[in-house]
Backbone as CSV, one residue per row, in Angstrom:
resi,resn,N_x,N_y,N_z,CA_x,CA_y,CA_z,C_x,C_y,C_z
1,UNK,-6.969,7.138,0.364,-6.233,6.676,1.523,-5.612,7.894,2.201
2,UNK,-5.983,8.008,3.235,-5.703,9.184,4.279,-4.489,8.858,5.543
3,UNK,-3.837,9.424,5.420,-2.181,9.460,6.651,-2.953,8.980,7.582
4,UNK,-4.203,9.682,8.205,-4.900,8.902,9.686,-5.673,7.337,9.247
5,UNK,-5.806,7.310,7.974,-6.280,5.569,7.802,-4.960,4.587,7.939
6,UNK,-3.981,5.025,7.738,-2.448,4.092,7.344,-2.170,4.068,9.503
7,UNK,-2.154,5.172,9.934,-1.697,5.066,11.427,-2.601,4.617,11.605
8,UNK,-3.932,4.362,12.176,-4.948,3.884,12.522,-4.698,2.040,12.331
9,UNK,-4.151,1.939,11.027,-3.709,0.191,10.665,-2.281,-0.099,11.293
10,UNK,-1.808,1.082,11.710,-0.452,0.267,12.029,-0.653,0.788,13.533
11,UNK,-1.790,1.260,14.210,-1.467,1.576,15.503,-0.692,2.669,16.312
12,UNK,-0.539,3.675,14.911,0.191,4.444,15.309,-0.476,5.961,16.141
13,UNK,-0.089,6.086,17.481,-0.950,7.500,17.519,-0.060,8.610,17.950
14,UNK,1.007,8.698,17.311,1.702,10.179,17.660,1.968,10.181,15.816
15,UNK,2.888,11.703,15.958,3.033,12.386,14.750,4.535,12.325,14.528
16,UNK,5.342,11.641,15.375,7.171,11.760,15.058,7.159,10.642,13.613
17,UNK,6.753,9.617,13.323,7.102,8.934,12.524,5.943,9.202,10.981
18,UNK,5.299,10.894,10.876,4.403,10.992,9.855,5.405,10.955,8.635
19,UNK,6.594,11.652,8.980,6.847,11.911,7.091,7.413,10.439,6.612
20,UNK,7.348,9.546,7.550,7.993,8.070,7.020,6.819,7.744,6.754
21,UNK,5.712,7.668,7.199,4.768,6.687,6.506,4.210,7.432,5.568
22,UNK,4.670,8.807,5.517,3.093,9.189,3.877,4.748,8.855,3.059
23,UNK,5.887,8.608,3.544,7.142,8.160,2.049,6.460,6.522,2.118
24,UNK,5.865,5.455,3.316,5.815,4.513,2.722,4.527,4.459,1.737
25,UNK,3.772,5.241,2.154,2.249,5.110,1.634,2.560,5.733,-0.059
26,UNK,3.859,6.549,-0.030,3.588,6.893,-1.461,3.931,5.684,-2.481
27,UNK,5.346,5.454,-1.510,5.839,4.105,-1.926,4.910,2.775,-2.656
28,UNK,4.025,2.652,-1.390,3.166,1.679,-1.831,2.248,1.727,-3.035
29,UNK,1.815,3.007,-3.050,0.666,3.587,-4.283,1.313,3.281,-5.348
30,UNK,2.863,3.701,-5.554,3.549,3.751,-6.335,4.134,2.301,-7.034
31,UNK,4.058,1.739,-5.965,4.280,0.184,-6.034,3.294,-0.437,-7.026
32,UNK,1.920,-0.514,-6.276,0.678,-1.152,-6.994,0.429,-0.627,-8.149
33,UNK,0.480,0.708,-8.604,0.446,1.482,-9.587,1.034,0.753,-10.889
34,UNK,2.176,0.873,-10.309,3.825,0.190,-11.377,2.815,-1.472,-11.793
35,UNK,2.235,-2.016,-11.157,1.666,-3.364,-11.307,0.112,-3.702,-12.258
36,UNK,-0.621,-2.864,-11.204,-1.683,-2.960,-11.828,-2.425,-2.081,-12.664
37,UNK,-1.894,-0.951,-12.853,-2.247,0.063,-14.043,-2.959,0.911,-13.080
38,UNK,-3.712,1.792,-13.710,-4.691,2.766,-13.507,-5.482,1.998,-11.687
39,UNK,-5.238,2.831,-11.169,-5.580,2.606,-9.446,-6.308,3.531,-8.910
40,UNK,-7.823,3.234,-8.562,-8.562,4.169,-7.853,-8.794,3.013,-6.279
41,UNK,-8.229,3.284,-5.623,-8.333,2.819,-4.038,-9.748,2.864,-3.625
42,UNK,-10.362,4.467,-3.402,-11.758,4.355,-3.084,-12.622,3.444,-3.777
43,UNK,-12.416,2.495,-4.871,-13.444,2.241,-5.417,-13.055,0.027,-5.468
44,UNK,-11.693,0.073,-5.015,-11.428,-1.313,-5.206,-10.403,-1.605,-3.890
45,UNK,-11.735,-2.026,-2.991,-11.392,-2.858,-1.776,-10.308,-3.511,-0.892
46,UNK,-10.429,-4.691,-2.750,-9.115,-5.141,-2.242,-7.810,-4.840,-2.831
47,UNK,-7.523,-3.786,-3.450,-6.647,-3.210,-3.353,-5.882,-2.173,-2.445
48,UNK,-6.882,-1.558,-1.606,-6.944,-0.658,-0.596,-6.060,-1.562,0.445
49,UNK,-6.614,-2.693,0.765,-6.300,-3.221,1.975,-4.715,-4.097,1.440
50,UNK,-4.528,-4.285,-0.283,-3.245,-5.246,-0.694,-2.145,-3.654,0.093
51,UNK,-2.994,-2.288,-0.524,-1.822,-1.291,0.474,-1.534,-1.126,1.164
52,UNK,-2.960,-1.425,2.384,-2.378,-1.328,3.624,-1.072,-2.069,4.394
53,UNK,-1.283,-3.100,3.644,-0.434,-4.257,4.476,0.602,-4.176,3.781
54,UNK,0.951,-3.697,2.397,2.114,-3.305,2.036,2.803,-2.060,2.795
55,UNK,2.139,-1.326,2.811,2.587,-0.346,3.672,3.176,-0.692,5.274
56,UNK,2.064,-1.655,6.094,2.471,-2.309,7.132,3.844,-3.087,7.042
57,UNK,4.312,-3.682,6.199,5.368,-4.523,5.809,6.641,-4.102,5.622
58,UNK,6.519,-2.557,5.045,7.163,-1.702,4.953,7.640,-1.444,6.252
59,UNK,6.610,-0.872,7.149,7.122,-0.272,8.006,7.488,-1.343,8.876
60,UNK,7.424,-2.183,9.334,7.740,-3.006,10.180,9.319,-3.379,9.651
61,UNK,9.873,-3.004,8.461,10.950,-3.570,7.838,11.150,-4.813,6.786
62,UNK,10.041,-4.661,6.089,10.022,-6.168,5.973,10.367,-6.130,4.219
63,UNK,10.056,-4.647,4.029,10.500,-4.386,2.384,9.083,-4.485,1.891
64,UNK,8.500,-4.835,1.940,6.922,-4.678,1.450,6.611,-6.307,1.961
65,UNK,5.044,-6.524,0.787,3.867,-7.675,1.147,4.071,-8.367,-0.006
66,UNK,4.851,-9.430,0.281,4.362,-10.532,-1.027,3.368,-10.945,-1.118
67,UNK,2.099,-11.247,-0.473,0.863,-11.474,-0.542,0.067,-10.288,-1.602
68,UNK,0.677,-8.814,-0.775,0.116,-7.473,-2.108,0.541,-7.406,-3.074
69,UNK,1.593,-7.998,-3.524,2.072,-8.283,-4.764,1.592,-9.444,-5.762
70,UNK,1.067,-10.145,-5.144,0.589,-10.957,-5.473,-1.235,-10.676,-5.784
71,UNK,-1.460,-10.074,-5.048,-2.717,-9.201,-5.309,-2.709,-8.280,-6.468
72,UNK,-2.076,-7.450,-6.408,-0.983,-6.720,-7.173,-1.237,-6.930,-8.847
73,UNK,-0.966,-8.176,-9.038,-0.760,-8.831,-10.411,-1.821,-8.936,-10.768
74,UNK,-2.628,-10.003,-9.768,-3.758,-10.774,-9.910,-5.193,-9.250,-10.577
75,UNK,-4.772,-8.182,-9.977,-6.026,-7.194,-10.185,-5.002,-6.369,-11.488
76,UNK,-4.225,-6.865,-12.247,-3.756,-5.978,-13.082,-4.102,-6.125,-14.370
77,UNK,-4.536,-4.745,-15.223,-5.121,-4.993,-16.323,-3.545,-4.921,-17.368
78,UNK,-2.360,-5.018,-17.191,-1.422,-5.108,-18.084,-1.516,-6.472,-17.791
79,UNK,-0.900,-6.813,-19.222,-0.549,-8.442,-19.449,1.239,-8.894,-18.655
80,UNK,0.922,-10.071,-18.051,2.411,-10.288,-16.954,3.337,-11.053,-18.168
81,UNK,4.517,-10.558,-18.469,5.609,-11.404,-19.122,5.916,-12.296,-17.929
């Protein structure tokens, strides 16, 4: 996942708001990570896109994607208490 794939989804085309989105994009990695274990993006779809929109959610204010969280779980190889 590339800084120009995350602006490209949120529409963004200037550079004043970059160091907020690679903090949300780390955020988010960091997020799904914490959930679903071991995370390769290039290789699982829909996880790529549970980030994008976490990331989108983020930035819009929204605190993240309960839907990607919910994705989140659903693709996680730890067991959920």
């Amino acid at each position: 996942m590339t800084l120009a794939d995350v602006k490209s989804r949120l529409r963004v085309d200037f550079n004043d708001h970059d160091t907020l989105i690679t903090s949300l994009m780390n955020a988010a990695i960091a997020r799904a990570t914490s959930v679903i274990g071991e995370l390769d993006l290039a290789a699982n779809h829909e996880a790529h896109e549970a980030v994008l929109d976490d990331i989108e959610a983020m930035y819009r204010g929204d605190g993240g994607s309960l839907s990607s969280m919910k994705t989140y779980r659903r693709l996680s190889i730890r067991p959920m208490i």
